[in-house]
C-alpha positions as a Markdown table, in Angstrom:
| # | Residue | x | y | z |
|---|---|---|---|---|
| 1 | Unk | 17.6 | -35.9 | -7.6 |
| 2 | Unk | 13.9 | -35.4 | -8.6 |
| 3 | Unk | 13.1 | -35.4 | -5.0 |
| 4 | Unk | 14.5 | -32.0 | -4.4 |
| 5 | Unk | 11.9 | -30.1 | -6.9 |
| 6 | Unk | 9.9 | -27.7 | -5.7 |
| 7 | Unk | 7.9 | -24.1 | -7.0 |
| 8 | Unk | 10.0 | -21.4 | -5.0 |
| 9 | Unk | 6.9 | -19.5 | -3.2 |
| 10 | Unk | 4.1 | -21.2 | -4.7 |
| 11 | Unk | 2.8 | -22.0 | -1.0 |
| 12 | Unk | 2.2 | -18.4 | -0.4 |
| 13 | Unk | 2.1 | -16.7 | -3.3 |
| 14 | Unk | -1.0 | -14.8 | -4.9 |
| 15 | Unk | 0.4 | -14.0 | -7.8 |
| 16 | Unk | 1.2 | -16.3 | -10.8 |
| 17 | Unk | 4.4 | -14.9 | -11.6 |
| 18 | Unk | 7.3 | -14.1 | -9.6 |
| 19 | Unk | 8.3 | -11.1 | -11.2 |
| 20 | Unk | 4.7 | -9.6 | -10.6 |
| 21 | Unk | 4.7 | -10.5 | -7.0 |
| 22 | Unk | 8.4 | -8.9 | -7.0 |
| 23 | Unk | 6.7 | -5.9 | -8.2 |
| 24 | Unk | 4.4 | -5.3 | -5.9 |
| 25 | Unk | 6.5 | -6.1 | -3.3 |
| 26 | Unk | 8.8 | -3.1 | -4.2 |
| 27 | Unk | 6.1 | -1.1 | -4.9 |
| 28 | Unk | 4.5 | -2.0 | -1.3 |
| 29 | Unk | 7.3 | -1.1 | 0.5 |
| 30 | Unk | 8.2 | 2.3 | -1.6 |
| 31 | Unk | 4.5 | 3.4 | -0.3 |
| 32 | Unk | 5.8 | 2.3 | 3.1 |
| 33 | Unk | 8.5 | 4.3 | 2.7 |
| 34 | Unk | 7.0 | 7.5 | 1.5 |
| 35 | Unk | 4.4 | 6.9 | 4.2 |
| 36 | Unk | 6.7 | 6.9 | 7.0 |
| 37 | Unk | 8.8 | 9.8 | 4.7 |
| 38 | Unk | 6.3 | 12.2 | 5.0 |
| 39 | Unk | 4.4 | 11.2 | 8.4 |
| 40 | Unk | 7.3 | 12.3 | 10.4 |
């Protein structure tokens, strides 16, 4: 079944980690958040 590998993301990621990318994903969205917290 060597076929069936593949990097999960690696087409568009930008980071070279997952778990950074997953950070700065949260982190994105919690500015986001806040944004939209305090805009209205």
């Amino acid at each position: 079944m060597s076929e069936n590998n593949f990097e999960r993301g690696s087409a568009l990621s930008i980071f070279g980690s997952d778990r950074k990318e997953d950070f700065m994903a949260l982190a994105f969205a919690l500015v986001i958040a806040f944004g939209v917290y305090f805009a209205y």
